[in-house]
C-alpha positions, 0 to 999 in steps of 0.5 A, a space after each residue: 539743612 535750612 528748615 525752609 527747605 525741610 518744609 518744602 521737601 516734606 510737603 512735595 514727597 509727600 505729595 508725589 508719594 499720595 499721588 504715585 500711590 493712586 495709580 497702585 491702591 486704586 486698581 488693587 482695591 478695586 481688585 479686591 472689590 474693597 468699594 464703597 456701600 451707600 445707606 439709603 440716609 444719604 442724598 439719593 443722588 449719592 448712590 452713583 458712588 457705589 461701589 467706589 473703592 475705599 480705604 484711600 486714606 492708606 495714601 496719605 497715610 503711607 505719604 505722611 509717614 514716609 516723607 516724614 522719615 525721609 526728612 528726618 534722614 536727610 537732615 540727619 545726613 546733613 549733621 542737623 540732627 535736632 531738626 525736631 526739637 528745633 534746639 528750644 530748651 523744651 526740645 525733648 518736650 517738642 519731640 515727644 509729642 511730635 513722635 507720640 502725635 504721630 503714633 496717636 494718629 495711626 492708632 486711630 487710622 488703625 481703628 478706622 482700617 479695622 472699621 472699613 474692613 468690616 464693612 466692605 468685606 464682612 459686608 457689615 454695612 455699620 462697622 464697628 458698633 459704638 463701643 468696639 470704636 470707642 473702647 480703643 478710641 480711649 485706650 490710645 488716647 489716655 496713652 498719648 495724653 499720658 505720653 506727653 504729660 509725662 514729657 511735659 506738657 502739663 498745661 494749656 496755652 491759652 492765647 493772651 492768657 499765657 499757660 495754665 497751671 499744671 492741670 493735673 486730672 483735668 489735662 486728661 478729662 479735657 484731653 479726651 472729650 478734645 481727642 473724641 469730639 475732634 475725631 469724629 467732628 473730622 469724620 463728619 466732614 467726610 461726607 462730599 468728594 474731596 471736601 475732607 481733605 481739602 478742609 484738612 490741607 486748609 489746616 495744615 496750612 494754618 499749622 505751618 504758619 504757625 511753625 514758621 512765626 514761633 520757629 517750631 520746624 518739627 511740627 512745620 514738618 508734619 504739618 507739611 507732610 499732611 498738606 502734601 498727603 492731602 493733595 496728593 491724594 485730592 487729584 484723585 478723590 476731587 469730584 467725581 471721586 475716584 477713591 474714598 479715604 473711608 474711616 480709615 483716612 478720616 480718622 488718621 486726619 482727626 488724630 493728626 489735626 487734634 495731635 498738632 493742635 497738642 503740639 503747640 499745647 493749644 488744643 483750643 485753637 482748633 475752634 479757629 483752624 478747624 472751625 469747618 470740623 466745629 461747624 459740621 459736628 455741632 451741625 449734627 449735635 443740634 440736628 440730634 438735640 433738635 429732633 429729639 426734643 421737638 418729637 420729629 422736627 428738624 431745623 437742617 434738611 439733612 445733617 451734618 450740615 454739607 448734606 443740607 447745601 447738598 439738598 439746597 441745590 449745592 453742587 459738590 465742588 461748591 460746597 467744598 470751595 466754599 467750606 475750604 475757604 472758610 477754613 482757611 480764613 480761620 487757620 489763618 486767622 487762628 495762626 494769627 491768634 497763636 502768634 500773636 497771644 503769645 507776645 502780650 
């Protein structure tokens, strides 16, 4: 199977999965009464989405895996069977973190599925406490790490630097705050109708450029899986959203995006595919730090920092344009970056 056409076949099966999958999740959490609680710290205006069904990000997961498989079937069928691994004489290095890559993102949506279901059953509006999230957080996340370094992949790629030596105990210190901070920087971002998973199928995109320029199609193949999922399931979270991803969706995106950063053995490169994700996490670090060191005073109206457009006077389809398209710039520019670095 041409690897151009495992792309695009990814890309619309998991696209018309996402979406076809709207049309069953949504009645059936709505059924369930599975909606969404506004805290009173949100934009007062926010409240009108109470009581919108959460947990949509089970379409994009279900959209992801499935089109996944089905892509690796079909090119089984066809006899090209290392469509994964690419033939590259570090294939089974590339199909170990592709596979774990996976995994790692599902433990996390897991986690986040675990979280919603407090929420909007138990009718806990916190969740999980800190450290109920951040005890498994870890758990998964030294096992992916050691996953991989098994497989191989024991050192960094840094752009116009080359690889790193074997970095020992560092790979998993470094590992683990670029797993966590991703995470949770990700699930910042879901905050405003449709702005997580556009920012998201911005990345993807990124990540597929960066498949095609280095000839890396396993990776290509979840990356696509992603931009599919994500617009698929955009028609029916677009403002005003029909259906939030909760937890559930927007840490399975924050284990997927850092896991294909892993892939290529860059995870700094996300500064520049995630560089939304950066902005908004470090917009509610600098809040935190800003006010507790000045007893009171805040330099956002609200953070993280789309809830401070939002309280600037910016509509929601606005913010989310502008924020995609910053993302975008930087996916595409951190593909260059990658592509580039490598050829010094």
């Amino acid at each position: 199977m041409n690897n151009y056409f495992a792309l695009a076949l990814t890309a619309i099966t998991s696209f018309l999965i996402a979406f076809l999958l709207g049309f069953i999740l949504i009645p059936w959490l709505r059924k369930l009464k599975f909606g969404q609680t506004i805290l009173d710290i949100g934009p007062a205006w926010h409240k009108s989405k109470q009581g919108t069904p959460v947990m949509g990000g089970l379409m994009f997961i279900v959209s992801v895996i499935v089109s996944f498989a089905v892509t690796v079937a079909v090119s089984f069928l066809l006899k090209n069977t290392d469509i994964i691994g690419g033939g590259a004489l570090d294939a089974s290095a590339r199909k170990i973190k592709v596979y774990a890559g996976i995994l790692l993102a599902v433990g996390f949506g897991a986690i986040g599925f675990l979280d919603d279901y407090i929420k909007v059953v138990k009718k806990r509006n916190k969740g999980l406490s800190i450290i109920q999230k951040t005890i498994p957080q870890l758990i998964i996340s030294l096992a992916y790490l050691g996953t991989i370094y098994q497989g191989g992949s024991k050192y960094m790629f840094i752009p116009f630097v080359g690889n790193t030596p074997e970095l020992g105990w560092f790979f998993f210190v470094f590992g683990i705050c670029v797993i966590y901070g991703g995470i949770n920087a990700v699930n910042f971002t879901d905050g405003v109708d449709g702005l997580c998973a556009s920012v998201t199928a911005a990345a993807s995109i990124g990540f597929i450029a960066i498949a095609v320029l280095n000839k890396f199609f396993g990776m290509g193949i979840v990356a696509a899986a992603l931009l599919g999922g994500c617009l698929g399931y955009l028609i029916w979270n677009w403002h005003p959203a029909k259906v939030m991803m909760g937890d559930t969706g927007s840490m399975f995106l924050g284990g997927l995006v850092v896991a294909l950063a892993y892939m290529i053995d860059c995870p700094i490169i996300l500064i520049l595919i995630g560089i939304i994700y950066v902005i908004e996490g470090m917009s509610d670090v600098i809040q935190i730090g800003y006010f507790k060191i000045t007893h009171g005073k805040r330099i956002f109206k609200m953070a993280p920092i789309h809830h401070h457009f939002e309280m600037c006077g910016w509509k929601e389809t606005k913010i989310v344009t502008v924020f995609t398209v910053i993302n975008l710039v930087g996916a595409l520019l951190g593909a260059a970056v990658i592509y580039y670095g490598s050829k010094f």
